[in-house]
N, C-alpha and C positions, 0 to 999 in steps of 0.2 A: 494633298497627298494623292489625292485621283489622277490629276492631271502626266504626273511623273508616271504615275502605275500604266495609264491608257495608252501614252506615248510607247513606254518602255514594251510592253504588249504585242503594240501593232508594227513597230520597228524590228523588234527580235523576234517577234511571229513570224515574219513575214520574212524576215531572213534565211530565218534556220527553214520555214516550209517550201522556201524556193532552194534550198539549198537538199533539200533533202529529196523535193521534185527533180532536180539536175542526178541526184544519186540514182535513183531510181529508172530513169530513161539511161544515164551510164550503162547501167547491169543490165538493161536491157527487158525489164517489168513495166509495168503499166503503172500511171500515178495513182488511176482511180483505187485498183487495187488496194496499195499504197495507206491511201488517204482510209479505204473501208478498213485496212489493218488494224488502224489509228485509234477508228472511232470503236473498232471491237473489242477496246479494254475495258473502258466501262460498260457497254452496249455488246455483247457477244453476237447479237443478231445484226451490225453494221454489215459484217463481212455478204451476208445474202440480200441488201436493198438498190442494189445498184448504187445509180445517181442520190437518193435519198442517204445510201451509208456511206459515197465519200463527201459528203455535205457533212453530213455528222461528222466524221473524220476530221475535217478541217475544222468546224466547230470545239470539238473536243483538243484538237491541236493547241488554239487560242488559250482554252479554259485553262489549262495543263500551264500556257506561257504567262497568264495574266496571275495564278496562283503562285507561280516563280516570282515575277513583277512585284506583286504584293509584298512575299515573305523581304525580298532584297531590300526594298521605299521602308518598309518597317523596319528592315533592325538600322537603315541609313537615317532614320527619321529619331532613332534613338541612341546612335553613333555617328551623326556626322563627320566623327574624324577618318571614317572606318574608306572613305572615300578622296584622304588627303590624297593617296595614289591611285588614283581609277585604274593605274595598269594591275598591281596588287590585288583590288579589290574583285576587278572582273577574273584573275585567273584564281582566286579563291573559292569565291562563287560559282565560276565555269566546272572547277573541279569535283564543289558541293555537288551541282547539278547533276554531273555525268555522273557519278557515284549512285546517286540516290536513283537515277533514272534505270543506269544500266547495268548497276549489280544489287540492287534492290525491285524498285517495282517491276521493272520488264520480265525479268526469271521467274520473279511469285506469279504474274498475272499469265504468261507465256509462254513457264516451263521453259526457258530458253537456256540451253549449257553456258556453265560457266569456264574458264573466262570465255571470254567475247575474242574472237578473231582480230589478229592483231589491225587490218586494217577498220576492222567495224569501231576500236580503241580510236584510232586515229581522227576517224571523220567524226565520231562522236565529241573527241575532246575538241577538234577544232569549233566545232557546232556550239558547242556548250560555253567555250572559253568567249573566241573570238565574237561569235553572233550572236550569244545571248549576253555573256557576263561584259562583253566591253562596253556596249552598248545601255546596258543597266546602270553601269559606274559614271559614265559619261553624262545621262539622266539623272542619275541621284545628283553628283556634285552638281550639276546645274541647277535643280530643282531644292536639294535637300540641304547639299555641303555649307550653305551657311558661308562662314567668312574663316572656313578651314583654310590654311594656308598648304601649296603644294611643296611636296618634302623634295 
């Protein structure tokens, strides 16, 4: 079960943080910034350490991906059919994701209005679906799916 979880982690980690470093330079902000944003959810004092808060930042990025990773390897590790369509599975997951991230924790921790700006909808479901959730699915059935048959 590690091994799907570490994989799924540092693949969708590293996805979604490059993807969300490209958003960032787009808009025309800085990544460090960015990344001290990140780390200043659980950490409120990231925002003022420099270099040492967008370290954090990225750190906390991982934890945030690897606690996704985990919950998905577990209910695949106790549904392996839940995986017969990886494409199904990652836009279910994708969509848990965005939900729970961007109309639950981000508002509580952030005070941030709701809803969310229709392009911030957009990049976030692509992020969630395509870069975290397809990639998850694609690890689980490799790792988890067993001798599920695809539908």
């Amino acid at each position: 079960m590690l091994k799907p979880i570490a994989l799924a982690t540092l693949i969708s980690g590293t996805l979604d943080i490059l993807f969300a470093m490209i958003l960032t330079v787009a808009f025309g902000r800085e990544i460090g910034n960015m990344l001290r944003y990140v780390g200043s959810g659980p950490f409120p004092a990231a925002t003022d350490m420099g270099q040492s808060g967008a370290l954090l930042g990225l750190l906390v990025h991982f934890a945030l991906m690897a606690i996704m990773a985990a919950v998905f390897m577990l209910a695949v590790s106790r549904r392996p059919d839940w995986v017969a369509n990886p494409w199904l599975a990652a836009l279910v997951y994708g969509l848990i994701t965005y939900a729970v991230m961007n109309w639950l924790v981000v508002p509580l921790r952030f005070d941030t209005p709701l809803p969310p700006r229709p392009l911030s909808i957009a990049t976030q479901l692509f992020a969630h679906i395509v870069l975290v959730g397809v990639p998850f699915a694609l690890i689980a059935r490799r790792y988890l799916g067993g001798a599920v048959a695809p539908n």
